[in-house]
Each structure stands twice: as structure tokens, then as C-alpha cells.
VEXDRENGU-499106 format. One record per residue: x, y, z of N, C-alpha, C, CB in turn; residue number from 1; residue in one letter. Coordinates in steps of 0.1 Angstrom, whole numbers, plus 5000, padded with zeros to 4 digits. Glycine has a CB too. Layout:
REM VEXDRENGU-499106
R n_c1 n_c2 n_c3 ca_c1 ca_c2 ca_c3 c_c1 c_c2 c_c3 cb_c1 cb_c2 cb_c3 n res
R X Y Z X Y Z X Y Z X Y Z NUM a
...
//
This chain:
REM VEXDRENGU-499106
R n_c1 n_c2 n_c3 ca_c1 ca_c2 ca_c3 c_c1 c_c2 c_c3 cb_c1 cb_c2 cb_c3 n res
R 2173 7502 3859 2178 7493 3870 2188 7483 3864 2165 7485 3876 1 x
R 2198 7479 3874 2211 7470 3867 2216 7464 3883 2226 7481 3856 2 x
R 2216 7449 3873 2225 7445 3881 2239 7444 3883 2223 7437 3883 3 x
R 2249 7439 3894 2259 7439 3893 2262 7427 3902 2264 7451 3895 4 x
R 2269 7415 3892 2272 7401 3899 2288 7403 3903 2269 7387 3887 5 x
R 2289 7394 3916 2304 7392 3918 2314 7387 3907 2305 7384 3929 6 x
R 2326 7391 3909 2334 7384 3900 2335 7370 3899 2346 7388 3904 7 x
R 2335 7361 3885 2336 7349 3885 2320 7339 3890 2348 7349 3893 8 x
R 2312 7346 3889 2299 7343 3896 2295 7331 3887 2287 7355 3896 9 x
R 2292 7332 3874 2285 7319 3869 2297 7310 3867 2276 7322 3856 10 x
R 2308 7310 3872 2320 7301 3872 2317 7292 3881 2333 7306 3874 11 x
R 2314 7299 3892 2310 7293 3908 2295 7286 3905 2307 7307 3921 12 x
R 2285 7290 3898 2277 7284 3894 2280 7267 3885 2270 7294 3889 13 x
R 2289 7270 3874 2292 7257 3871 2295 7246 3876 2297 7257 3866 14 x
R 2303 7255 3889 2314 7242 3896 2306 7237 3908 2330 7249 3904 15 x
R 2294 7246 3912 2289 7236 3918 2288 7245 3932 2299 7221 3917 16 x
R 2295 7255 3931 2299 7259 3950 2288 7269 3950 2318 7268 3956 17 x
R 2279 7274 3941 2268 7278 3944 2254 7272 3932 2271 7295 3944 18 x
R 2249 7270 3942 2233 7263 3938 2222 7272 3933 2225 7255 3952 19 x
R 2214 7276 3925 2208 7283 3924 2193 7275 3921 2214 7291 3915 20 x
R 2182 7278 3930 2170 7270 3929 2159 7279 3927 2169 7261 3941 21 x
R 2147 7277 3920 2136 7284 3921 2125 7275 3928 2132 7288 3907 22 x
R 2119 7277 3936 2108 7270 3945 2092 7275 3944 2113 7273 3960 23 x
R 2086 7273 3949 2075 7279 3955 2077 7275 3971 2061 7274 3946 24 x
R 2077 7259 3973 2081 7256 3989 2091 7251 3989 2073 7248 3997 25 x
R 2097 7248 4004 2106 7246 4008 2109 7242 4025 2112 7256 4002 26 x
R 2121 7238 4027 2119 7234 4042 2132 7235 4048 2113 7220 4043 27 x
R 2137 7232 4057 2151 7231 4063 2150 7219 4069 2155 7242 4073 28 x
R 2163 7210 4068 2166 7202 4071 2177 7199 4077 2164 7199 4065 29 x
R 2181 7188 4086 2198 7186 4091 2210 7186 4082 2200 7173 4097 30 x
R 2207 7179 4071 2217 7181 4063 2212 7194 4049 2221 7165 4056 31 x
R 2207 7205 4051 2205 7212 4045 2193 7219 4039 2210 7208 4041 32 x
R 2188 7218 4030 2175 7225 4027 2164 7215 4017 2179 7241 4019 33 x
R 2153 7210 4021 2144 7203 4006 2134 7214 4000 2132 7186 4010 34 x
R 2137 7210 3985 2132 7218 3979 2120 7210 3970 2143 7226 3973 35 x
R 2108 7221 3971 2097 7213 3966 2096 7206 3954 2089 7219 3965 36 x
R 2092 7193 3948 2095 7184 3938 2110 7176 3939 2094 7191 3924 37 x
R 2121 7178 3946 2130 7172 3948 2130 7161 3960 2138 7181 3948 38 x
R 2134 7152 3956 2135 7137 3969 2151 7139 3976 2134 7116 3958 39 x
R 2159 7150 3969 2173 7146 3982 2176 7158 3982 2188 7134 3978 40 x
R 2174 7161 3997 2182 7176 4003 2193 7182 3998 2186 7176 4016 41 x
R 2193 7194 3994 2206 7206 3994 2210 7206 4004 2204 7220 3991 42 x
R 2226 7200 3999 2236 7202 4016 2241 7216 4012 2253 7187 4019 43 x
R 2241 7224 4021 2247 7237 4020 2251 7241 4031 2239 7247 4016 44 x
R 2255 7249 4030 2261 7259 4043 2253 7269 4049 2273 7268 4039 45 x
R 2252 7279 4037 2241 7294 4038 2232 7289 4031 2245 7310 4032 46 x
R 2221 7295 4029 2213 7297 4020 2205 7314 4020 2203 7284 4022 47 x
R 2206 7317 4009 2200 7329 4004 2184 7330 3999 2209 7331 3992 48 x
R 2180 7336 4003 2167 7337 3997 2166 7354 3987 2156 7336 4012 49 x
R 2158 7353 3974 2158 7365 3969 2141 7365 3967 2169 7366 3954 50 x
R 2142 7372 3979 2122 7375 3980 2120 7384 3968 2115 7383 3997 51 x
R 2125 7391 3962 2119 7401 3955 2109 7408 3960 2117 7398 3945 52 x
R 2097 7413 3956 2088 7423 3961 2079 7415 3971 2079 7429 3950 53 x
R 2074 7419 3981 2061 7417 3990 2070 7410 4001 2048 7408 3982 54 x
R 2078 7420 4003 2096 7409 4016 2087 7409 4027 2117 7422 4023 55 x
R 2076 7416 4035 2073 7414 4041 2065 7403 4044 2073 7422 4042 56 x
R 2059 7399 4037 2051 7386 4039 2057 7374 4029 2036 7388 4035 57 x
R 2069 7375 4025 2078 7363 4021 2083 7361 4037 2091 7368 4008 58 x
R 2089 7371 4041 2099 7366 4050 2092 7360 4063 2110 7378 4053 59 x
R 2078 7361 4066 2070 7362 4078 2065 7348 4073 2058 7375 4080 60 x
R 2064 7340 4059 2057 7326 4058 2073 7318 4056 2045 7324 4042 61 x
R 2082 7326 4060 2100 7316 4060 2093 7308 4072 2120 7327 4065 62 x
R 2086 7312 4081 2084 7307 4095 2070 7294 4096 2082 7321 4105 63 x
R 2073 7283 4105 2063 7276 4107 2056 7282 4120 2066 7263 4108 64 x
R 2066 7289 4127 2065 7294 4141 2057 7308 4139 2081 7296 4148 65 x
R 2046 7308 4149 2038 7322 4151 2048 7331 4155 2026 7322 4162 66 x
R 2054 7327 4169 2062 7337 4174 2072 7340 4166 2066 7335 4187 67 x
R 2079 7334 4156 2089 7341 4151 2084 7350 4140 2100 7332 4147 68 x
R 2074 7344 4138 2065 7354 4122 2060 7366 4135 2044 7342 4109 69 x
R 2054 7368 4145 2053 7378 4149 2065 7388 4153 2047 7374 4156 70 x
R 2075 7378 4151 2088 7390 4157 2097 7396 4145 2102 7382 4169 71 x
R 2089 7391 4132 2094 7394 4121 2087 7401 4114 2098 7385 4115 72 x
R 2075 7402 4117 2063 7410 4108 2058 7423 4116 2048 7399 4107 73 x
R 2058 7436 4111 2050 7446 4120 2055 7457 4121 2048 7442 4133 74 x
R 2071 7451 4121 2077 7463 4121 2087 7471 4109 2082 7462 4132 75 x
R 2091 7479 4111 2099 7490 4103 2110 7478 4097 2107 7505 4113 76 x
R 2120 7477 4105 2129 7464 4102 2134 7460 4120 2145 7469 4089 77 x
R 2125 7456 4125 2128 7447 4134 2140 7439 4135 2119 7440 4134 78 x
R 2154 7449 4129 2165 7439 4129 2181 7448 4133 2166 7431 4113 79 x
R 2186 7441 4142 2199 7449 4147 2213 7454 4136 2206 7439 4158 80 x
R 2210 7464 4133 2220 7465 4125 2213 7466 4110 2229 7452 4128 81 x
R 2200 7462 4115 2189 7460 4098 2198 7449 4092 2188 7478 4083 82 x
R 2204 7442 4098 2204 7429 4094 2199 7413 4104 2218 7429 4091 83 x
R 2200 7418 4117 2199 7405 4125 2190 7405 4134 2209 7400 4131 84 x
R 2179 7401 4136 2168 7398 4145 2175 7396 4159 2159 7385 4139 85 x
R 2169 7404 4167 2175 7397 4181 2170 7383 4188 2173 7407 4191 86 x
R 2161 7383 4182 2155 7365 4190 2153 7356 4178 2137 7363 4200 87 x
R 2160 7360 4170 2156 7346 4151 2172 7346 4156 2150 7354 4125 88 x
R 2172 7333 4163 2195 7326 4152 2197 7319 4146 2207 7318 4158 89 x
R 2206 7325 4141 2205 7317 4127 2206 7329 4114 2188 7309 4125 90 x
R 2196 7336 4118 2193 7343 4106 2197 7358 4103 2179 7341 4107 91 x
R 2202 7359 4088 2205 7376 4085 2195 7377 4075 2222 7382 4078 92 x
R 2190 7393 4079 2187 7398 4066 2190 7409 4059 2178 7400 4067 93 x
R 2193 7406 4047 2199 7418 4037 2189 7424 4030 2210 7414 4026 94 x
R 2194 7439 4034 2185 7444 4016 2167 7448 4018 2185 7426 4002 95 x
R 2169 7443 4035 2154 7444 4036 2148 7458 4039 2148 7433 4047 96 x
R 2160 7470 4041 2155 7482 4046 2164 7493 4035 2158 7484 4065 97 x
R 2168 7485 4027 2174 7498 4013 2166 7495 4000 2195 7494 4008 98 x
R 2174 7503 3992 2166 7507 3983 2176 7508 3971 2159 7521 3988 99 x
R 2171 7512 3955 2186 7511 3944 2190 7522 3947 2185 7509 3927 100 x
R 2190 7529 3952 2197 7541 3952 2209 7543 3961 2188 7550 3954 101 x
R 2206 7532 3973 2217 7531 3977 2220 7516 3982 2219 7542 3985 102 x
R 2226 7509 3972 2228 7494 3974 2243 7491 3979 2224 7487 3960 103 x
R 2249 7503 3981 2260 7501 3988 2260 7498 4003 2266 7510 3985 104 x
R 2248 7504 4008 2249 7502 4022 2243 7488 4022 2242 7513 4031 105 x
R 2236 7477 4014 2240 7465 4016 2249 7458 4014 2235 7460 4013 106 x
R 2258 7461 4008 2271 7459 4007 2281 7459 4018 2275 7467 3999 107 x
R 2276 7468 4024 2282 7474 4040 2280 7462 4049 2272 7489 4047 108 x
R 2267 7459 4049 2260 7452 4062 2263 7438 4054 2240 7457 4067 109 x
R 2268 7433 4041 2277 7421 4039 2287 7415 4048 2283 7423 4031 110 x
R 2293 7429 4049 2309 7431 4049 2310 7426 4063 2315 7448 4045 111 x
R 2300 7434 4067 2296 7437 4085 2292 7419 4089 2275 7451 4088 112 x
R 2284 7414 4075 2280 7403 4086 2289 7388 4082 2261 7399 4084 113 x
R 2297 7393 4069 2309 7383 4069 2320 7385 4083 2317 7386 4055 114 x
R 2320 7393 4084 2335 7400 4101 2331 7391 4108 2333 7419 4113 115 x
R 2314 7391 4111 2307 7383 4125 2306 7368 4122 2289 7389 4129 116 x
R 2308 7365 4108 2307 7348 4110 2319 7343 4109 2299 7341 4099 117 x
R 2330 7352 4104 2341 7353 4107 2350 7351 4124 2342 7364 4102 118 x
R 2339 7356 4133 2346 7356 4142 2354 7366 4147 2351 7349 4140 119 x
R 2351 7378 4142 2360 7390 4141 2353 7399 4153 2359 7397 4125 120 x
R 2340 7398 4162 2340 7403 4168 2319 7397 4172 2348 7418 4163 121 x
R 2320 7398 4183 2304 7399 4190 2293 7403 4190 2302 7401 4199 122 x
R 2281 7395 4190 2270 7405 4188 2267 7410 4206 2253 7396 4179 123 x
R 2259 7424 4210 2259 7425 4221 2240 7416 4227 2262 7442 4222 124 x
R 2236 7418 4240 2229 7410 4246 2217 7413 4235 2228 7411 4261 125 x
R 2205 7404 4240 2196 7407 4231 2190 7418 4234 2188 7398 4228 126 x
R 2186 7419 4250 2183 7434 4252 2190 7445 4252 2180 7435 4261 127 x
R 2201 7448 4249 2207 7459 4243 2203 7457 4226 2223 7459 4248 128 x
R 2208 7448 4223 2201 7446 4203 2189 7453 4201 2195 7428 4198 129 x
R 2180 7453 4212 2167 7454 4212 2163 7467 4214 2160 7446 4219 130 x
R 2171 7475 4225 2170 7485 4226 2179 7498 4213 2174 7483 4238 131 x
R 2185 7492 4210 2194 7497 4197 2184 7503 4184 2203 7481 4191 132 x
R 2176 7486 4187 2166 7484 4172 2154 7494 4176 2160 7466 4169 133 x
R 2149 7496 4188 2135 7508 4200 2142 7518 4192 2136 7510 4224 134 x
R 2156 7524 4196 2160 7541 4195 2162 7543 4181 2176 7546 4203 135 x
R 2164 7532 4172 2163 7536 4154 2150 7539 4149 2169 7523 4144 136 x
R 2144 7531 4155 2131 7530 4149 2121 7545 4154 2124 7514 4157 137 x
R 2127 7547 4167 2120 7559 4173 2128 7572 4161 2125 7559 4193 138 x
R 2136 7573 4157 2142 7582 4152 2138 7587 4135 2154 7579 4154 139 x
R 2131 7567 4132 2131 7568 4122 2117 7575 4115 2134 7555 4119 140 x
R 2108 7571 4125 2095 7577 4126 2094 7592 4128 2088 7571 4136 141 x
R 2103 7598 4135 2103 7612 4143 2110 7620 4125 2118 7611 4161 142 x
R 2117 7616 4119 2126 7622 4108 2118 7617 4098 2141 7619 4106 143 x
R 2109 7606 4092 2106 7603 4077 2087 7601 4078 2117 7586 4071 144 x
R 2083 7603 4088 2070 7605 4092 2067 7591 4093 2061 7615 4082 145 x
R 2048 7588 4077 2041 7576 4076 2050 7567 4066 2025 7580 4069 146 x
R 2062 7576 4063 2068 7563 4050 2080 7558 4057 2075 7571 4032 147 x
R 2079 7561 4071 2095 7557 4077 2097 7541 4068 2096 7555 4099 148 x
R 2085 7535 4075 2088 7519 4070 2100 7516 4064 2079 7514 4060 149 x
R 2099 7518 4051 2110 7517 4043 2119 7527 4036 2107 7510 4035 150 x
R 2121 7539 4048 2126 7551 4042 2143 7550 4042 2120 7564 4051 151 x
R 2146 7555 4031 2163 7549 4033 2170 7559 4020 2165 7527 4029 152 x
R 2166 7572 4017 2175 7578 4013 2182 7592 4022 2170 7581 4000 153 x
R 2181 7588 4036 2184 7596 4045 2197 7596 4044 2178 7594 4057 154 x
R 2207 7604 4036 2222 7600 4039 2225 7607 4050 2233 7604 4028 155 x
R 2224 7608 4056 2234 7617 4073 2233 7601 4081 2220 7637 4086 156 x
R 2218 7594 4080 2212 7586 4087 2223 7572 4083 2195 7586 4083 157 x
R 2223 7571 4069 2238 7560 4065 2250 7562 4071 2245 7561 4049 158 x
R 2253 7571 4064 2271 7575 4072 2270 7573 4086 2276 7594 4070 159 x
R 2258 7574 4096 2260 7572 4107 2260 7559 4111 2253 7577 4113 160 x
R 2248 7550 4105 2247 7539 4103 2263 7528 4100 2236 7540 4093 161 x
R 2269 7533 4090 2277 7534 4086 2293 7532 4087 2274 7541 4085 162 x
R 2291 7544 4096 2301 7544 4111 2300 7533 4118 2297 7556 4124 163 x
R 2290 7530 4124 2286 7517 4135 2289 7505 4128 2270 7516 4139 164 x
R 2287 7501 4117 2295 7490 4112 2305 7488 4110 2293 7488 4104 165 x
R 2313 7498 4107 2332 7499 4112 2337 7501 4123 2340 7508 4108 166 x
R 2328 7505 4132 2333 7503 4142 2332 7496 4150 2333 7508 4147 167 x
R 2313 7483 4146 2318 7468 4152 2328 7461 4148 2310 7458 4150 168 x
R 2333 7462 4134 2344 7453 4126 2357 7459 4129 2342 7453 4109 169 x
R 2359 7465 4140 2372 7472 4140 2379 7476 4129 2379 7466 4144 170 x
R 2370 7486 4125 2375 7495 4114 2375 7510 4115 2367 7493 4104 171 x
R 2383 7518 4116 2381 7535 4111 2370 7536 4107 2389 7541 4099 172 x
R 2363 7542 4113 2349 7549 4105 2346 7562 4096 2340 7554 4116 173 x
R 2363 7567 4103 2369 7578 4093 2373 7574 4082 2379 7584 4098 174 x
R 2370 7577 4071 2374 7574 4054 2383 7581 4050 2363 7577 4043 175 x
R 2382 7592 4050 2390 7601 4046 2406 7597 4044 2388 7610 4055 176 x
R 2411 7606 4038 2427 7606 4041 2431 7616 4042 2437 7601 4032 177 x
R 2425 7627 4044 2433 7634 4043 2421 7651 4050 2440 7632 4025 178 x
R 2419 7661 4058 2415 7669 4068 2408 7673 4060 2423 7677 4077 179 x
R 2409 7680 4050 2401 7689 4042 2387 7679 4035 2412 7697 4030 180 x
R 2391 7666 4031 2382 7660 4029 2371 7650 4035 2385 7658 4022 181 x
R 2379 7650 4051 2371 7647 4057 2356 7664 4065 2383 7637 4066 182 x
R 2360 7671 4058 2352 7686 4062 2344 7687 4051 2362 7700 4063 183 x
R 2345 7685 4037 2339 7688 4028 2333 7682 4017 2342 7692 4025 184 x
R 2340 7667 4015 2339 7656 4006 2325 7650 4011 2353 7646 4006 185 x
R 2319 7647 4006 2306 7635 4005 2311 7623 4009 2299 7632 3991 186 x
R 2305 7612 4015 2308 7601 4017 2302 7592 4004 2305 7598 4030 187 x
R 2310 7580 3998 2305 7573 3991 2307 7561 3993 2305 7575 3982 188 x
R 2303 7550 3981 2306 7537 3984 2322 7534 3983 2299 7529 3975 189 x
R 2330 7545 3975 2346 7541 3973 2353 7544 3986 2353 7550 3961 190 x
R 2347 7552 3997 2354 7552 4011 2354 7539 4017 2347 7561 4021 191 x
R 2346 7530 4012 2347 7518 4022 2350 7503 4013 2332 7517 4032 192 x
R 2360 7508 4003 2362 7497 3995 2373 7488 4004 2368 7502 3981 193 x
R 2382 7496 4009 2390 7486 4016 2384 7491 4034 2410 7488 4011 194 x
R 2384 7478 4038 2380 7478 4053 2384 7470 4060 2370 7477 4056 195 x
R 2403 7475 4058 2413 7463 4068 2417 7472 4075 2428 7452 4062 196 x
R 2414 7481 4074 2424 7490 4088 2418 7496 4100 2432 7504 4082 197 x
R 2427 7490 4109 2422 7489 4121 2414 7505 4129 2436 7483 4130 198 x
R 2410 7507 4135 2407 7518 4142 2422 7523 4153 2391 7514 4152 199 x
//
């Protein structure tokens, strides 16, 4: 297992434009986030959480709220796009329905959820989100049986997935360049390195 940090990452750490905190608790606040043993709030923008193992009941005590821990806990990934809850705002989640084997398709649903804070394009109603999130989930169970939960080396199931993220971001879903390799080539993470061109 390896990681791989962005370019210039612990530069950004020096300077200050990213915070890195270890907690046990924590809270949200107006001007930002308090963190347990500290007396003055993190003013931030985002904040990241890196639940590491047991995501399901990290991300279900993020909440003071029953109903949002219920709309967060129970299921497969109760999230549009497997990044965005249809009734949590506010909130993305990454990473919560892949696996190392293919950490590109969080990379994808980055890319996907930088476009949307960007401004680059809409989420649809929550009951369509919701219905979206019903017909995956139904498929997901029907194709990966008792392990659907977190089943995610289904590549036919990416690439399709896949598709749908370039084609909210107004992007080609087609990678290719060229006929023969869009017939025979595999898809990988180097098809979607650049994702400025329009559909």
C-alpha cells in the first residue's frame, strides 16, 4: 500500500493554507471548526475528515442529529454520485465506496465535486438524487450479492459510473482518440487526466 500526495503538499502545509489536526472530538462552528483541547476555532473553508477504518460509524457520530445519522448509516452508500447525500448540505463524501485498487475513481468524484463547487453545473432534485441512489443500489445487490456493501472492483460498473461524471461536468465521456481504441483499449485512469473538453 502507497501513498500518493499532491504536488507541493507539505509546502501548503508550511504556509499555513492547509491545517492538519488529529482529534478525538470536535465540533463546527460559525467561524469554522473547534477542536478538542483547543480554546480558538479553525477558520477554514472545507474541512476534510480521514476516518480511516470503521467509516461507517465514524461518519454516523460526525452527527448530533438522529435523523441525519439515520440517513447516513444502513446503507450501501446512501450517496448521489457516492459522493453527496441527498438530504446532508453541506456535505461530500469521498472514498467511502472504493477501494486501493481503484483509487482513481476517487479522483474522479474530486474532479466531479470540484466542477459543482465551482459552479460548473447543478445537482438534480432530491427526489430524483434519491431515486438515482434506489436504481444503483438495486443493481448493486442484484450483481455483487451479500458483499455488495462495499463492492467496487466491478470495472464495467466504473466506466459507467464514470461516464456519468463527465457528463455532469460537461465532459466527453468518450476517452478515446481515436475508433479502434475506443473498441478494444481498456479504460484507465490516464483517459481522464485532462477533463476540459467539452462534450
Amino acid at each position: 500500500m502507497f501513498t500518493v500526495l499532491p504536488a507541493n503538499f507539505y509546502d501548503k502545509v508550511k504556509e499555513g493554507r492547509l491545517i492538519l489536526k488529529k482529534s478525538h472530538n470536535f465540533s463546527f462552528c460559525k467561524n469554522g471548526l473547534i477542536v478538542d483541547g483547543e480554546a480558538t476555532p479553525v477558520a477554514t473553508d472545507i474541512v476534510i475528515f480521514g476516518t480511516g477504518y470503521k467509516s461507517d460509524a465514524k461518519l454516523k457520530n460526525i452527527f448530533a442529529s438522529t435523523y441525519f445519522q439515520k440517513c447516513v448509516f444502513g446503507s450501501s452508500a446512501p450517496l448521489y454520485r457516492e459522493c453527496i447525500h441527498p438530504r446532508i448540505p453541506n456535505l461530500a463524501i469521498l472514498g467511502y465506496a472504493d477501494s486501493p485498487a481503484i483509487l482513481f475513481t476517487t479522483e474522479m468524484r474530486s474532479k466531479w465535486l470540484a466542477h459543482f463547487l465551482a459552479g460548473k453545473f447543478k445537482l438534480p432534485s432530491i427526489r430524483e438524487m434519491e431515486d438515482d441512489v434506489i436504481k444503483r443500489e438495486k443493481f448493486m445487490r442484484c450483481y455483487a450479492r451479500q458483499s455488495y456493501k462495499r463492492y467496487c472492483v466491478n470495472v464495467l460498473l466504473q466506466i459507467y459510473c464514470n461516464d456519468q461524471l463527465c457528463k455532469d461536468m460537461g465532459c466527453n465521456p468518450r476517452r478515446k482518440n481515436w475508433f479502434l481504441a475506443k473498441l478494444f483499449a481498456p479504460y484507465g485512469p490516464s483517459d481522464y487526466k485532462n477533463l476540459s473538453r467539452p462534450m
